[in-house]
C-alpha positions in Angstrom: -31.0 22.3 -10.0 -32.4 24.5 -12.1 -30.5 22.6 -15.2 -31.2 19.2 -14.0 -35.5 20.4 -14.1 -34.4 21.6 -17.6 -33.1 18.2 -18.5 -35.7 15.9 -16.8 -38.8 18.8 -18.6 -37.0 17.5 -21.8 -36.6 14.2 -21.6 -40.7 14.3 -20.3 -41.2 15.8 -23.2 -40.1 13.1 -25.4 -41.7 10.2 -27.1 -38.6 7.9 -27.3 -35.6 8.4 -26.1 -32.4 6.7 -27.4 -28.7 7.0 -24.8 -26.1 4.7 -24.3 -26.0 6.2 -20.8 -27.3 4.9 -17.8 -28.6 7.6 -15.7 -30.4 9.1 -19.3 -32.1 5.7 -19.3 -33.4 5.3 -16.2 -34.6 8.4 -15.9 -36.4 8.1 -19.2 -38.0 5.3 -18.2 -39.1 6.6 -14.4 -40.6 9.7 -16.3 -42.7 7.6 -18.5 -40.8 7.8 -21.8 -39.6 4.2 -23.3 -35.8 4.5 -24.0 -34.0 2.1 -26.2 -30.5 1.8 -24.6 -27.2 1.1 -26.4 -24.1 -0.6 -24.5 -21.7 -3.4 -25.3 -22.7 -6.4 -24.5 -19.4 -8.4 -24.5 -18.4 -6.8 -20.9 -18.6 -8.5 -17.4 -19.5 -6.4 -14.4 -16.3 -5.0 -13.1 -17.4 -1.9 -11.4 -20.1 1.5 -10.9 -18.6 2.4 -14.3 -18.8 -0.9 -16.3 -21.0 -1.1 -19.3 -22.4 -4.2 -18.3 -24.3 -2.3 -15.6 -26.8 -0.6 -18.2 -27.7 -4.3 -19.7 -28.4 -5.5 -16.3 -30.7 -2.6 -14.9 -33.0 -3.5 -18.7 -32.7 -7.1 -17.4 -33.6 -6.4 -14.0 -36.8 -4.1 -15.3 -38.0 -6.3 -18.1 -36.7 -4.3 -21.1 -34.2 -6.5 -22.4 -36.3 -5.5 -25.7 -35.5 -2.2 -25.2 -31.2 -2.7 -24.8 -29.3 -2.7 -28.3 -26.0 -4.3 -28.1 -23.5 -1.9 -29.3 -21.5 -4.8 -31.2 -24.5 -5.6 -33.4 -24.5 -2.1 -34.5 -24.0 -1.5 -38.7 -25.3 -4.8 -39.0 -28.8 -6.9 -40.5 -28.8 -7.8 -36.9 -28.9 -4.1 -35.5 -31.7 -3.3 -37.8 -33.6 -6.1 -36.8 -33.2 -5.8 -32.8 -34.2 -1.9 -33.6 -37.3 -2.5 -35.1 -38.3 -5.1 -32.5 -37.3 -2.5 -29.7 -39.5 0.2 -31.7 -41.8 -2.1 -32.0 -42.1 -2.5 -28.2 -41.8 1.2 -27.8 -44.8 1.4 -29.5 -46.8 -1.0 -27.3 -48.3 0.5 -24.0 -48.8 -2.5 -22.5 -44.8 -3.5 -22.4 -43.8 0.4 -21.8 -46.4 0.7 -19.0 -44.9 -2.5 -17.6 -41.4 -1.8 -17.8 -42.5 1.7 -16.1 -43.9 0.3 -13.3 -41.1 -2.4 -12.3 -39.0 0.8 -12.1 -41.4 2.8 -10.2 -41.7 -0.3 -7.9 -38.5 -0.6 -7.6 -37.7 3.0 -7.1 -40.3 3.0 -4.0 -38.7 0.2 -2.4 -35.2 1.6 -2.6 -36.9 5.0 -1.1 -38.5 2.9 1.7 -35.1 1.4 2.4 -33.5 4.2 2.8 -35.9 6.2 4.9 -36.0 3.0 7.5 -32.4 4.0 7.3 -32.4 7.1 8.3 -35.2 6.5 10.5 -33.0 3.4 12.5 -30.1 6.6 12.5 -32.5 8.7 14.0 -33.1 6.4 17.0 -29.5 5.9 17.9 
């Protein structure tokens, strides 16, 4: 545990964060820290493990700005998506909203599972 406090104190402690993995990502952006995302984009959702599942949690949240498709990398395209996505970065108003659909959502999934446990409980 101790390690996991380390890693979650580190990624508080930064102002962007940039992964092309998913549990980096989402707990970037459930600590408060905008995180631009990297994943292929060319990939359908095959399982837990796919690629295609980082695009659709940024979809999901609102921060389709924030995802940079790996296949655009190297490219004028990459550049350009990057600067839109540090652009966004850079404004609270889209970081505090993509923050708080995950924190929503993140509350409900809590709620869910303790009415789970809580149904369990009266069997």
């Amino acid at each position: 545990m101790t390690s996991l406090e380390q890693k979650i104190d580190l990624v508080k402690s930064c102002q962007l964060v940039i992964t092309d993995t998913y549990h980096c990502a989402i707990t970037a952006w459930r600590e408060g820290v905008p995180c631009l995302c990297i994943g292929r984009g060319a990939e359908t959702a095959v399982n837990t493990q796919s690629e295609k599942k980082k695009e659709l949690l940024y979809a999901m949240f609102n921060a389709t700005p924030f995802y940079i498709f790996l296949e655009n990398l190297g490219g004028f395209k990459a550049r350009e998506q990057a600067k839109a996505a540090i652009s966004a970065a850079r404004d609270e108003w889209v970081t505090t909203s993509v923050q708080e659909n995950v924190l929503r959502a993140t509350g409900a999934a809590e709620e869910q599972l303790l009415a789970a446990f809580s149904s369990l409980a009266r069997e």
